[in-house]
C-alpha positions as CSV (number, residue, x, y, z in Angstrom):
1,X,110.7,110.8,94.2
2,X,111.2,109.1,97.2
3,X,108.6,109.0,100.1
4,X,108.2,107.8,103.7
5,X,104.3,107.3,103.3
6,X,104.6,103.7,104.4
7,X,106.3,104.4,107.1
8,X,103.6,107.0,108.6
9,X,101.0,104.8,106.9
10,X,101.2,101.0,107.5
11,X,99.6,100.9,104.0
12,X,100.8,97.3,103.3
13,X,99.3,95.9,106.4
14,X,96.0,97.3,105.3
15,X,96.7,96.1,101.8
16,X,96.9,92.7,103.1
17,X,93.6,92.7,104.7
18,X,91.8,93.2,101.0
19,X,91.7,89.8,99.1
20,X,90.6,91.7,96.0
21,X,94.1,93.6,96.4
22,X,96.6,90.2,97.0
23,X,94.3,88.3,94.3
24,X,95.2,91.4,91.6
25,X,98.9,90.8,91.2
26,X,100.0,93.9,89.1
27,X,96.5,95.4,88.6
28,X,96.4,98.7,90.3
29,X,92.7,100.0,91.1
30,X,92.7,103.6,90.3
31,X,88.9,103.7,90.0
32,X,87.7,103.6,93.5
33,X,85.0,106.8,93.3
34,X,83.0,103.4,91.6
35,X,83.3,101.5,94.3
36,X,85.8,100.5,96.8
37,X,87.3,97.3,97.4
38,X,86.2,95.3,101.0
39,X,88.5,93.9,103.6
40,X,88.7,90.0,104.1
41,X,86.6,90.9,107.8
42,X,83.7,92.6,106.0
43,X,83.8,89.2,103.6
44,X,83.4,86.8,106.6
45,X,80.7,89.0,107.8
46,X,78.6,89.0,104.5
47,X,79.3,84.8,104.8
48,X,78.6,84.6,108.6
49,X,75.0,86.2,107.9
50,X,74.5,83.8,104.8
51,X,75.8,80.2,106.4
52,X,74.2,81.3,109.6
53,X,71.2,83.2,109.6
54,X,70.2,83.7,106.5
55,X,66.1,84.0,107.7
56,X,63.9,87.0,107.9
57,X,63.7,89.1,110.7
58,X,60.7,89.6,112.8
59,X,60.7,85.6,114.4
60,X,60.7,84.4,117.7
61,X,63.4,81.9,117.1
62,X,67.0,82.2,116.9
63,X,68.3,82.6,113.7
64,X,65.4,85.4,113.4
65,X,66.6,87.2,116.1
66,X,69.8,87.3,115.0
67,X,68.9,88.8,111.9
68,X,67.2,92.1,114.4
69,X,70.4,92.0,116.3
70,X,72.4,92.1,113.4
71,X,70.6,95.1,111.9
72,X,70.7,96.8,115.1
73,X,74.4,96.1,116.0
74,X,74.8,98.0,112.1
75,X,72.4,100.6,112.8
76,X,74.5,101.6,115.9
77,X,77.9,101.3,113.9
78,X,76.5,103.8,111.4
79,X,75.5,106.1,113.7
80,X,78.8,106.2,115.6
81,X,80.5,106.6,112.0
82,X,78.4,109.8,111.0
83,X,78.2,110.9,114.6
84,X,74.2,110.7,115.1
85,X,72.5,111.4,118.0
86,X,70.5,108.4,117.8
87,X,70.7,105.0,115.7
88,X,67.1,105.2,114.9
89,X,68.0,108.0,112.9
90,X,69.8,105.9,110.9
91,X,68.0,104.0,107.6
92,X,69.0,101.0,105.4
93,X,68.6,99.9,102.0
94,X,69.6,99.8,98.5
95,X,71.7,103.0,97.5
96,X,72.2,106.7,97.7
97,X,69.5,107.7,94.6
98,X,66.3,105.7,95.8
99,X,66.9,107.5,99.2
100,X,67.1,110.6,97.5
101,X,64.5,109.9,95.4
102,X,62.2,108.9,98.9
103,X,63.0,112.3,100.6
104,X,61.7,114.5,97.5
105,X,59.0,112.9,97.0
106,X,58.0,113.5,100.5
107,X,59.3,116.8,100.4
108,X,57.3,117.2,97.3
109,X,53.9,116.8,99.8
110,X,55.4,119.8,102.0
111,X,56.4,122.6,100.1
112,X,53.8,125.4,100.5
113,X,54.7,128.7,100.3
114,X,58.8,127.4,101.1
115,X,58.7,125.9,97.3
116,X,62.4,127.0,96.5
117,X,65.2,124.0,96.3
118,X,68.7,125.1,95.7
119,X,70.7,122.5,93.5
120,X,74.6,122.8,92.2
121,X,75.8,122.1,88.8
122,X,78.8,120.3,90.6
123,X,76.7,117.5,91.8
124,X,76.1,114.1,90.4
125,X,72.7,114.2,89.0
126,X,71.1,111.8,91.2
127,X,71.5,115.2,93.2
128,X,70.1,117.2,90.8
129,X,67.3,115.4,88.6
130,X,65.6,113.9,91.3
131,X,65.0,117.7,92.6
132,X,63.6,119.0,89.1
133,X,61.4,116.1,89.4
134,X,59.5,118.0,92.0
135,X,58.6,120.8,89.1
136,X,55.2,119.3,88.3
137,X,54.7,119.3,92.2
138,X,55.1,123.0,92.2
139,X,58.7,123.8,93.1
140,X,61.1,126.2,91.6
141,X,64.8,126.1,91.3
142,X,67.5,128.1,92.2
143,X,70.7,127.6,91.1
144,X,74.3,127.9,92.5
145,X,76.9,127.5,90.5
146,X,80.5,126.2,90.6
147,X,83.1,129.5,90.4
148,X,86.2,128.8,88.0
149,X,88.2,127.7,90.9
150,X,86.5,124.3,90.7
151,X,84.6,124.5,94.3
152,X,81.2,126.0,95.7
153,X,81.7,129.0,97.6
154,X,79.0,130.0,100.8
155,X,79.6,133.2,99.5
156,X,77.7,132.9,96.5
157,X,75.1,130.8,98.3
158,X,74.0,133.5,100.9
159,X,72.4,135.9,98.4
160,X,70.4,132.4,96.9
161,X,68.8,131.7,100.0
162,X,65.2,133.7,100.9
163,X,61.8,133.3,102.7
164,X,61.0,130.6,99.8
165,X,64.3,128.7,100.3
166,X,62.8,125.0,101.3
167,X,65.9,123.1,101.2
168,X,69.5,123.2,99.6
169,X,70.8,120.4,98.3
170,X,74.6,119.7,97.7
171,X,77.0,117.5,98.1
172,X,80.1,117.1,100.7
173,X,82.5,116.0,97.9
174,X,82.0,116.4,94.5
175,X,82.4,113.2,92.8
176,X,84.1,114.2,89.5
177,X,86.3,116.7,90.3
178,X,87.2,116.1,94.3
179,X,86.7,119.5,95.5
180,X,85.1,119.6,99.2
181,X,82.4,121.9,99.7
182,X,82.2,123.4,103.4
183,X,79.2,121.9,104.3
184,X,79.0,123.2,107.9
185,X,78.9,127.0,106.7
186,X,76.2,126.0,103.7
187,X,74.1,124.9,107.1
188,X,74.6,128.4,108.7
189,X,73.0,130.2,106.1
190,X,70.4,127.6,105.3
191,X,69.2,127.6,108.9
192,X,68.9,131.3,109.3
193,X,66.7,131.6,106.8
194,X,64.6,128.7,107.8
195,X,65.8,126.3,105.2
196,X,66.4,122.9,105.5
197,X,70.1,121.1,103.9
198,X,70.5,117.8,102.3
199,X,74.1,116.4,101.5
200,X,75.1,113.9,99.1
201,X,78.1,112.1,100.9
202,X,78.5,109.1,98.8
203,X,82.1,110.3,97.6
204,X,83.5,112.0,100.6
205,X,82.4,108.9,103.0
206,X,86.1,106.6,102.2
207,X,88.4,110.0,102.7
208,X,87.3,112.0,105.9
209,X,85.1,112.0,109.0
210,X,81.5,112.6,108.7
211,X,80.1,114.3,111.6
212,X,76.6,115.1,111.6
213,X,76.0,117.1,114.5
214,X,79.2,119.4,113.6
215,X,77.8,119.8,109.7
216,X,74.2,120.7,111.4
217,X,72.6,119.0,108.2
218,X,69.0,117.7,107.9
219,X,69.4,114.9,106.0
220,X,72.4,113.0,104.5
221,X,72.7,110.0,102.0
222,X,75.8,107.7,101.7
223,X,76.6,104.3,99.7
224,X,78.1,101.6,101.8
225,X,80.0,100.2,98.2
226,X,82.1,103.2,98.1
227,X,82.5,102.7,102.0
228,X,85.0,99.5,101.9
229,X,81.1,97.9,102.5
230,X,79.2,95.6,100.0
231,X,76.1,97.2,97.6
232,X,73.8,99.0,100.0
233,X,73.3,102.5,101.0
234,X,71.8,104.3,104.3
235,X,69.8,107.4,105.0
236,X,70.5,109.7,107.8
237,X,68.1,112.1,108.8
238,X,67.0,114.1,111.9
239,X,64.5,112.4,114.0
240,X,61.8,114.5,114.1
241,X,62.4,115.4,110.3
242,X,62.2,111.8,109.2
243,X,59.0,111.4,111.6
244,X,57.7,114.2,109.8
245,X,58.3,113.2,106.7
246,X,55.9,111.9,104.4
247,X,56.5,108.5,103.0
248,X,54.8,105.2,101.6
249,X,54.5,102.2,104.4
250,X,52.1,98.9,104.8
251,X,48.9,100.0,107.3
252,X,51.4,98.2,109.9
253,X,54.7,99.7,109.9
254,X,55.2,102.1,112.9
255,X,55.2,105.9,111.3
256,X,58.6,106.3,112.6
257,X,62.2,105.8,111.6
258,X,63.8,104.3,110.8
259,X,60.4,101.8,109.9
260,X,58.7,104.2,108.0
261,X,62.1,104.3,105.9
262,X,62.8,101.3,105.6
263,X,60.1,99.9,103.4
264,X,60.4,96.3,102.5
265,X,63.4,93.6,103.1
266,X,66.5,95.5,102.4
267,X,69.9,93.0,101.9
268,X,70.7,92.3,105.5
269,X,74.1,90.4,104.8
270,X,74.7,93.6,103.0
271,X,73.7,96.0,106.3
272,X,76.2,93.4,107.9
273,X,79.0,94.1,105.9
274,X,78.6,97.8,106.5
275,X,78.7,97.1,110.4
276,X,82.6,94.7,109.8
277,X,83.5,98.2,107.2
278,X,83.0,100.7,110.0
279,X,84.7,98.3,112.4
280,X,87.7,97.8,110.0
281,X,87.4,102.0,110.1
282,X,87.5,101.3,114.0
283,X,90.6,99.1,113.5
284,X,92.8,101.6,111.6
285,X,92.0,104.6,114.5
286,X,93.1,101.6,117.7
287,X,96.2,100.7,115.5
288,X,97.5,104.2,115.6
289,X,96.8,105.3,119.1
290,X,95.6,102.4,121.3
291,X,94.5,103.0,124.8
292,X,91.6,101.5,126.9
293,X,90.0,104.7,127.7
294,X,89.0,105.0,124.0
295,X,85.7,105.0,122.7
296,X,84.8,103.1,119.5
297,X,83.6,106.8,117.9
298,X,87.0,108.1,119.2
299,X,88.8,105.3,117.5
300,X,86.7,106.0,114.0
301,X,87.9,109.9,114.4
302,X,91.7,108.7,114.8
303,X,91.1,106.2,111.7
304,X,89.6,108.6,109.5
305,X,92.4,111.4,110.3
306,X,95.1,109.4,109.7
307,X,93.4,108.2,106.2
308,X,92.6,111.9,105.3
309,X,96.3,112.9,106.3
310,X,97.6,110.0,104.0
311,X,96.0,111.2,101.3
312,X,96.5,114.1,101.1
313,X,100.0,112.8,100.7
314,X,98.6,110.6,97.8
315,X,96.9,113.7,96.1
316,X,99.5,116.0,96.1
317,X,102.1,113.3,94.3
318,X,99.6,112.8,91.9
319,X,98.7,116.3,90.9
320,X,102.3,116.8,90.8
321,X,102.3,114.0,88.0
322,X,99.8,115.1,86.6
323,X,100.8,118.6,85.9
324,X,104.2,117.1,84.7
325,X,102.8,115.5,82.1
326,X,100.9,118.4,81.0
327,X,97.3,117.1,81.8
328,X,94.3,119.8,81.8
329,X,92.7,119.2,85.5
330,X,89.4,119.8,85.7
331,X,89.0,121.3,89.8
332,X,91.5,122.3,92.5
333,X,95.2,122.2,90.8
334,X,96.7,124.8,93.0
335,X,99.0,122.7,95.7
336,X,98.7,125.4,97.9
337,X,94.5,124.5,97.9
338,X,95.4,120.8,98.5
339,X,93.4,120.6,102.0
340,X,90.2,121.6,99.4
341,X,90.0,118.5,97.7
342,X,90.7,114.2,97.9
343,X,92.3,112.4,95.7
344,X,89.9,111.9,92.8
345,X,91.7,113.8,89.7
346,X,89.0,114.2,86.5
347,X,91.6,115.5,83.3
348,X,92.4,115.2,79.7
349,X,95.6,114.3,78.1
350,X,96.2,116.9,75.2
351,X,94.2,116.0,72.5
352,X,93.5,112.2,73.1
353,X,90.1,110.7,73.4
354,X,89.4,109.7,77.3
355,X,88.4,106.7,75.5
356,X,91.9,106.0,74.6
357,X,93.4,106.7,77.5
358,X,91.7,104.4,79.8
359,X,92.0,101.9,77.2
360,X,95.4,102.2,76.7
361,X,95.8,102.4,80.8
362,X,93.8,99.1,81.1
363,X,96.2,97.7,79.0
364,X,98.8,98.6,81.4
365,X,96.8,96.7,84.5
366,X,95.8,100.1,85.7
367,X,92.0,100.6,86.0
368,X,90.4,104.0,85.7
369,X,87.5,105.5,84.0
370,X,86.3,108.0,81.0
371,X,82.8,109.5,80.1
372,X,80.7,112.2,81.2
373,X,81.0,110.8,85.8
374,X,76.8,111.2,85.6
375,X,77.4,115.2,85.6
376,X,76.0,116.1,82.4
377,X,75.7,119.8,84.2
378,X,79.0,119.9,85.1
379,X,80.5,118.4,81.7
380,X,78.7,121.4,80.2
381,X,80.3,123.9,82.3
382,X,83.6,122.4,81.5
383,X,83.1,122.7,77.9
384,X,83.0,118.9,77.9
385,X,81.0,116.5,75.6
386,X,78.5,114.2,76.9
387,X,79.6,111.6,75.0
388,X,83.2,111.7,75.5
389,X,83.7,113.6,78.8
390,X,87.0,113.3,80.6
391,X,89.3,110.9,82.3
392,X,88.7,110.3,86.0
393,X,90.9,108.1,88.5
394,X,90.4,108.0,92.3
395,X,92.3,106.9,95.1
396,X,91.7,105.9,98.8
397,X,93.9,104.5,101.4
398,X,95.3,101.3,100.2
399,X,96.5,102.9,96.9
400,X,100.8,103.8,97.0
401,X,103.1,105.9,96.2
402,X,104.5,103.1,94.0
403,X,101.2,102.7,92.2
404,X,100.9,106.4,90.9
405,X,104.5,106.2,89.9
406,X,103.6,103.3,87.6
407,X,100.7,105.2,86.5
408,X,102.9,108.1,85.7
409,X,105.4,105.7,83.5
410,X,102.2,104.4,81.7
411,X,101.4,108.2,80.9
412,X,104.1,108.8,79.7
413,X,104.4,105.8,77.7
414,X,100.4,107.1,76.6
415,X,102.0,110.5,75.7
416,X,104.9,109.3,73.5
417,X,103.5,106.9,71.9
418,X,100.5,108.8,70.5
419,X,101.9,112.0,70.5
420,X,99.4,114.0,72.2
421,X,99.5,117.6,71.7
422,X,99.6,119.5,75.1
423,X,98.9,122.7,76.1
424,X,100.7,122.8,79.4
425,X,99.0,121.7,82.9
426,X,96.0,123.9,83.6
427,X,92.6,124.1,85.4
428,X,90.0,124.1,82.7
429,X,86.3,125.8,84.0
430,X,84.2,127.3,81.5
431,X,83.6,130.8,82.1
């Protein structure tokens, strides 16, 4: 089918700032929801912080001080990405989980007569275990659950949330299936009653614009790795909730974030490589509508639209493949729900093993991935076993039109060749 995608996207200019992608030849990297690749100028900034300053922070001398500058200039390109009121509400360090993990155990120490936490089974179970772990510290769960449409519906949530309600935590984006939750109504309701919300938004962070203050959340947790950034992850939180939030620091940290976060050394070439990913963000937004008046938060919001808007273009092709070749899609199939998702498709070919098919795919030079995506809740709901789950593949920007057209040559190539028997495109949720 032809398309004009390249045309409204200049996806092979941004193609040619990844060396990952040029270096690849033919192999086509279908399994970004695992980390995304990082543009040449996040590379050099990773290298800059190594050959040049590669010291700790805290000195009087120069290279010292450039390692506090460098921090700070990345603290301040975070917050302009998620829309913060304040860089100090924003905290560094190694990933999504161990920030999770840090603000229920301090929530743990808080919970009083508000000892209720509302968890999904669409989550990734960093979102969900480390909240049962709070059960020996006295809190009860409440559950909200996925409706056979593949998303989480505010609807179901409002009847959930009481006097007791401490905190709901959910994420923006489910990982597995791609459905977007609508985070900004799940505050509403949270908020009335007093509650507090946390958001997981590791996966949505490469496909749309994070905005904070619009959301109203409390706290929010992404990964840098799945953010065109190298391995690192940051923390967002109110101010005053992060100040009041109980956590473990040396006798001479400040007791204020982002300090008493940010326990430790963290990688700091890392932190600057999120700072060159937000600024290659940056770059995409001045590209499509330059003008000096611009701001670098309004040039982040013109990036980010124009990458949501591509892929959409992306997702709807490949559910259209998908269905064509008779997969059973586990989420948002409807093209008419399109808007309600990104383009991270978890399926099933007839009756082949997911093993199979992403061995058979890699064969092909086309990386995706199989097993259970860390939802062992979700896998359950879907009928799924934990040992075999489902096949997942996930695009972002750089991926083309011409790359899910191989991939839906090598399925059918997959199909014929093993026969697999199909029962017809469908969305598969356990009732």
């Amino acid at each position: 089918m032809p398309h004009t995608n390249e045309i409204e996207f200049p996806v092979s200019t941004v193609r040619s700032m990844f060396p990952a992608l040029q270096k690849a030849g033919e192999f086509i990297f279908f399994d970004n929801a695992a980390g995304a690749q990082i543009p040449q100028s996040v590379l050099d900034a990773v290298q800059s912080h190594l050959v040049d300053f590669n010291v700790q922070r805290g000195g009087r001398y120069g290279r010292s001080v450039q390692v506090d500058k460098a921090v700070a200039d990345a603290r301040e390109s975070v917050a302009l990405l998620i829309n913060a009121r304040d860089p100090q509400e924003v905290c560094f360090g190694m990933n999504a989980t161990s920030f999770i993990r840090l603000v229920s155990l301090g929530i743990g120490q808080m919970l009083g007569e508000r000892d209720e936490i509302i968890v999904t089974d669409m989550d990734h179970d960093a979102n969900i275990a480390t909240w049962l772990a709070l059960e020996s510290a006295g809190a009860k769960f409440v559950w909200w659950r996925m409706r056979e449409d593949g998303n989480l519906h505010v609807d179901d949530l409002v009847p959930l949330v009481t006097s007791r309600t401490r905190l709901v935590a959910c994420t923006v984006t489910a990982h597995s299936i791609g459905s977007i939750v609508d985070v900004a109504s799940v505050a509403r309701v949270a908020h009335a009653a007093g509650a507090e919300v946390f958001l997981d938004c590791v996966h949505y962070g490469p496909h749309g614009l994070i905005d904070v203050q619009a959301w109203d959340c409390d706290y929010l947790v992404c990964s840098g790795y799945k953010n065109f950034s190298p391995h690192m992850g940051f923390l967002w939180g109110r101010f005053e909730t992060l100040k009041r939030l109980p956590t473990f620091r040396e006798d001479f940290i400040p007791d204020v974030p982002p300090y008493k976060i940010e326990a430790g050394t963290f990688i700091y070439e890392n932190v600057s490589g999120m700072d060159a990913a937000v600024r290659y963000l940056e770059s995409i937004g001045r590209n499509f509508a330059p003008s000096n008046n611009r701001q670098r938060r309004d040039n982040i919001v013109a990036g980010m639209n124009k990458i949501r808007a591509y892929e959409l273009q992306l997702a709807a092709e490949m559910l259209r493949v998908l269905k064509d070749c008779g997969a059973t899609i586990y989420g948002i199939d409807d093209m008419a729900r399109i808007d309600q998702r990104v383009p991270t498709f978890c399926f099933n070919i007839g009756d082949l093993s997911p093993k199979l098919v992403t061995e058979e795919m890699s064969g092909m030079m086309i990386g995706i991935r199989d097993g259970h995506m860390y939802a062992p809740r979700l896998m359950k709901r879907l009928n799924l076993s934990m040992d075999s789950g489902a096949v997942r593949l996930s695009l972002v920007h750089y991926n083309t039109m011409e790359e899910i057209h191989r991939f839906e040559k090598a399925l059918h190539i997959l199909i014929e060749r093993h026969g697999a028997q199909s029962q017809g495109a469908k969305t598969a949720i356990a009732r």
